[in-house]
N, C-alpha and C positions, 0 to 999 in steps of 0.2 A: 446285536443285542445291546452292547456298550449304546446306540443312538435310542433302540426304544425305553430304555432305562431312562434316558436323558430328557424323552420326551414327556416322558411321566414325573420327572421331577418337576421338569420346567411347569408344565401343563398346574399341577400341583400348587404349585408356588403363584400361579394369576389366579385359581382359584380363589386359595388363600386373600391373597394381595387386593382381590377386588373387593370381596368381602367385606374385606377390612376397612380397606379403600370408603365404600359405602357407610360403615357404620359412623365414621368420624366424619365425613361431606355432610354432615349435619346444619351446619351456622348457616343462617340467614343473613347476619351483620358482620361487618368487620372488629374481629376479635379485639385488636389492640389499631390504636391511631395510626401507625406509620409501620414501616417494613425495608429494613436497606441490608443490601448483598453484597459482599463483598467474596473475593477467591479468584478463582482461575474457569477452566475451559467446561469444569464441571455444572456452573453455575452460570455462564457468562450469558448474559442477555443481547448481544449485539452492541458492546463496547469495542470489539476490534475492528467493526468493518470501516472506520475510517481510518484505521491503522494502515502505515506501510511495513506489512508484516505479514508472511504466509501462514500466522495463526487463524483460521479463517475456517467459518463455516457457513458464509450467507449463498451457497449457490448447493442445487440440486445435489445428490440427494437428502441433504438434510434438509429438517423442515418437514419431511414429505405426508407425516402425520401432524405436525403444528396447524393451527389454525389460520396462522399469517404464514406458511410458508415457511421458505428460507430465510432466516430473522441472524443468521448467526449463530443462532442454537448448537451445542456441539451432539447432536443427536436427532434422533428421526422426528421425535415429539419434545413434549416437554422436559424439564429438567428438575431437579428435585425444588432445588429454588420456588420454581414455579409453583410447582405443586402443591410444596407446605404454603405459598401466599394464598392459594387458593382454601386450602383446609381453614388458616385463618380468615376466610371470611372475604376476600378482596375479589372484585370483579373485576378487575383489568388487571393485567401483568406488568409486574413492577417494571418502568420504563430503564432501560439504559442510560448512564449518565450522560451522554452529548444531546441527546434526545428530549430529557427532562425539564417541564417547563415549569413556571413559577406555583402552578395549579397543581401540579403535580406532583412537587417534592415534599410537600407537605405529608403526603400517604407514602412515600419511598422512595429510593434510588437502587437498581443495580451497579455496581461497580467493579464488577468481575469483570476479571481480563483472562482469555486464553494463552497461555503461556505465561503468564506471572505465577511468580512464587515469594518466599518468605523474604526472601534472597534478592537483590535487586536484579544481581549477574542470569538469576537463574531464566532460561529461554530464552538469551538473546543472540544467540545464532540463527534464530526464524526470522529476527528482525525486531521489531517495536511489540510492547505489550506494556498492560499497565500494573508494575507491583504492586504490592500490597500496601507499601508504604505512600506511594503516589495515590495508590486508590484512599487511603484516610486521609490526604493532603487535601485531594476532590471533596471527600465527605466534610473536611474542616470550611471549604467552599461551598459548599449544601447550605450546614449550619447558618452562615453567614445571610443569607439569602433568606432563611427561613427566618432569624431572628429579625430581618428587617422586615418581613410580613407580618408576623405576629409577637405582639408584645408580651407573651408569655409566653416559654416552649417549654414547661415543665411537663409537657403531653411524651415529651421523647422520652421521659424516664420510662414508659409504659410501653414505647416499641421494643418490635422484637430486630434484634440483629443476628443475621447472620453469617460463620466467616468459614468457609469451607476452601483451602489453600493450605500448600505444601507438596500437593504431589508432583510439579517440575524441578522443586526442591531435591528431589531426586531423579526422575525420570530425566529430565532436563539440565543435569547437573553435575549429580556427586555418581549420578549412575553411566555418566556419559564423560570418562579421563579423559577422552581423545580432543576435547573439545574446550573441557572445565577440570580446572587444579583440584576443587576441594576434596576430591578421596584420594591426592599425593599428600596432601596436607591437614586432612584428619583420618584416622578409622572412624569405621563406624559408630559404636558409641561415643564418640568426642564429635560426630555429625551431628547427631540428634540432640546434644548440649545444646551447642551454639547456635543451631536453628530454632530450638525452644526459648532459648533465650532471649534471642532478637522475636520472635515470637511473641512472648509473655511482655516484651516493651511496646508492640504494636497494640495488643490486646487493653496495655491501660493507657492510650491514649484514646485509643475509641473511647476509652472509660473518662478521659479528662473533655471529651467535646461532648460526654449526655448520654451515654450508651449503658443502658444499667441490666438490660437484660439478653445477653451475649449467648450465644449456642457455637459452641465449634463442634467441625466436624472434624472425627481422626481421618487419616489417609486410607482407602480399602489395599486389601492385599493385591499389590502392584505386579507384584510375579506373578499372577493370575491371569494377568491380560495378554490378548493372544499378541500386541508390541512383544514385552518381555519374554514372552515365551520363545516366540519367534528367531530372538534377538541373541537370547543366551542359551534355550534347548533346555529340559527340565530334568532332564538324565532319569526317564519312564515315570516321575515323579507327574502328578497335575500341575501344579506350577513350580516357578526358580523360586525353591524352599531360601537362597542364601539373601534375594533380593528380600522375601517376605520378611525375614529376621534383621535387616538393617532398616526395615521400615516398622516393624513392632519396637525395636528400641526407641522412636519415636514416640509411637501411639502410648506406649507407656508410663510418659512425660504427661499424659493428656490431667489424669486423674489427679495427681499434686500440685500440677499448675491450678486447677479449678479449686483448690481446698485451700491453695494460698491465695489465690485470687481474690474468693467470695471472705477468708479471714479478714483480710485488708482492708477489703471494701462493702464495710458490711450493708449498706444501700443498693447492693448490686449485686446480681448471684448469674455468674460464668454457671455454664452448662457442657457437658460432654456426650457429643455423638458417635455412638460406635459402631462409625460403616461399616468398620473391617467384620465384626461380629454379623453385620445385619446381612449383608450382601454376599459376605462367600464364606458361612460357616466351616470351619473343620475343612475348607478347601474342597467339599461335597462333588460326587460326580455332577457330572456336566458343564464343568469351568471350561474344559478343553475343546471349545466350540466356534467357529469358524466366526469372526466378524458376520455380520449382515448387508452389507456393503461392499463391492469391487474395491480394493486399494488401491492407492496412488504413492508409492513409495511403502515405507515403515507402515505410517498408522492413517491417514485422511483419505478419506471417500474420493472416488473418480469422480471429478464431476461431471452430471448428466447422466452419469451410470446407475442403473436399474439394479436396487435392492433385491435383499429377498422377497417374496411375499408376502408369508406369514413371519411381521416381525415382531411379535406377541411371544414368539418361540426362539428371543435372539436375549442373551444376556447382552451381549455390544452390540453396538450400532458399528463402529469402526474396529481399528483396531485399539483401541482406549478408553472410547467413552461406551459408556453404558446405554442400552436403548433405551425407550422411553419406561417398557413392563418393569426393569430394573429400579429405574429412577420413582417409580410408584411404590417400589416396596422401600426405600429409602424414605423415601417422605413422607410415606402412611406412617413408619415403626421410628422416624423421630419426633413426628408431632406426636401420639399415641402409642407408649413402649409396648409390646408384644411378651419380650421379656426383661427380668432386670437387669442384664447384661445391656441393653440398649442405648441407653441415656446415663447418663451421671451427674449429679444429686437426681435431674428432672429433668422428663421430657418436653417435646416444646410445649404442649396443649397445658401441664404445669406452672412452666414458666410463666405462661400467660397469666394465669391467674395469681401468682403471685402477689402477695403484699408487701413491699420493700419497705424497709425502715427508709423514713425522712430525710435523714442528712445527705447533704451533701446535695 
């Protein structure tokens, strides 16, 4: 019973999702000039694969619904990232930053790294990834390139940026003592401080290299994934209720960072996306569903091993990442809110249109 139920939601929910999906795949042109990414595994375009680092998704079965393949993708198809580039208007997927040639960074760069976090420490027990902080270093190296192309780049006031990172911040971290100090050395609310903090200094330096129209994404409820669940047991609960409440004390930060943000700078209006709301309302039946994917340890796909088949009917591709049906309702209900709980001040299709006061 508990699976036909489930398959009625799910089924429900691509209804929904494509729908949706459809009504906003409207634009002919590219909405706004340019488009750069930045986060972790959620988003990552194939910035790791030339990493020496097991964060890695370029071989079978991910990919298996992408266009090109196994790209590094951390998922069967596409990734939100993609998706909202496509809603705005972009014909080709934003390239990866080792990738990116001079022709090309003019419209975008990815800069996501799988297993980065806010955190420099955070992930690196897998080996190499690229933080957050190294990922704005790259984008400071972007800029550089681009201003010696073109002799005005007041066009980047008008891109959209996006920055969807934090969740190894925890996964990878404060949720893993055996490995990482910082939950001997803070609780949990004095975590989510000091990581919004260094946070809110990352967010205005993108601000000080040209970034004026920023969308963060909060972190989805992390106890939800069949890792966590796995990992700590939900005690007959759907997901570890104690993980989702050290990761809402974060999400919580989202809204007055954006309110002191867009105060400050008033040329520039920070944005708030609310996965955790979008993708696993109230914790809804049918969180409690098997990966789509053979494991290989904890959370990444066996490579060469043979998915499900219908994965149309998989909230995860692995044990972590969301499939690709997931990542469509993410990115349809941040470009286009569904409801007001979704975005804060604006959603992205919003933002776009925005008119920013001059200065600055």
């Amino acid at each position: 019973m508990g699976q036909f139920v489930h398959e009625i939601v799910v089924s429900s929910l691509i209804i929904i999702v494509s729908l949706h999906f459809l009504m906003v795949l409207v634009s002919s042109q590219t909405q706004v000039p340019c488009y750069f990414i930045f986060g972790d595994s959620l988003v990552d375009g194939g910035n790791n694969n030339p990493l020496a680092t097991t964060w890695k998704a370029n071989y079978p079965p991910y990919g298996i619904d992408f266009p090109k393949g196994p790209t590094g993708r951390f998922s069967n198809g596409r990734t939100s990232a993609d998706i909202i580039g496509e809603l705005l208007g972009f014909k080709e997927f934003i390239p990866p930053y080792p990738n990116a040639t001079n022709e090309q960074i003019s419209k975008g760069v990815n800069y996501a790294s799988g297993g980065a976090g806010i955190r420099d420490e955070s992930g690196s027990h897998n080996g190499d990834r690229i933080s957050l902080g190294r990922q704005i270093i790259h984008h400071s190296s972007t800029i550089l390139r681009i201003s010696q192309m073109h002799k005005n780049t007041s066009f980047l006031k008008e891109c959209i940026y996006l920055v969807n990172v934090g969740s190894n911040d925890y996964i990878n971290n404060f949720l893993m003592p055996e490995k990482y100090n910082s939950s001997h050395s803070f609780k949990a609310d004095q975590y989510a401080n000091v990581l919004m903090q260094r946070y809110s200094e990352q967010l205005r330096s993108l601000y000080k290299l040209g970034g004026r129209k920023i969308a963060m994404f909060g972190l989805t409820q992390i106890g939800c994934t069949p890792l966590m669940v796995n990992k700590f047991g939900t005690g007959g609960k759907q997901c570890v209720e104690w993980v989702n409440d050290s990761i809402r004390l974060f999400n919580e930060k989202f809204k007055p960072l954006v309110d002191d943000l867009n105060k400050l700078n008033s040329d520039a209006r920070f944005t708030f996306i609310n996965t955790s709301g979008i993708l696993y309302p109230q914790g809804e039946v049918g969180l409690r569903t098997p990966p789509c994917c053979k494991l290989s340890g904890d959370w990444p796909c066996t490579p060469n091993s043979t998915p499900c088949r219908v994965r149309t009917m998989s909230i995860f591709f692995d044990a972590l990442h969301p499939a690709e049906v997931s990542n469509m309702v993410i990115a349809s209900r941040s470009y286009t809110a569904l409801l007001p709980t979704d975005a804060y001040p604006h959603d992205i299709q919003k933002l776009v249109n925005l008119k920013l006061d001059k200065r600055g």
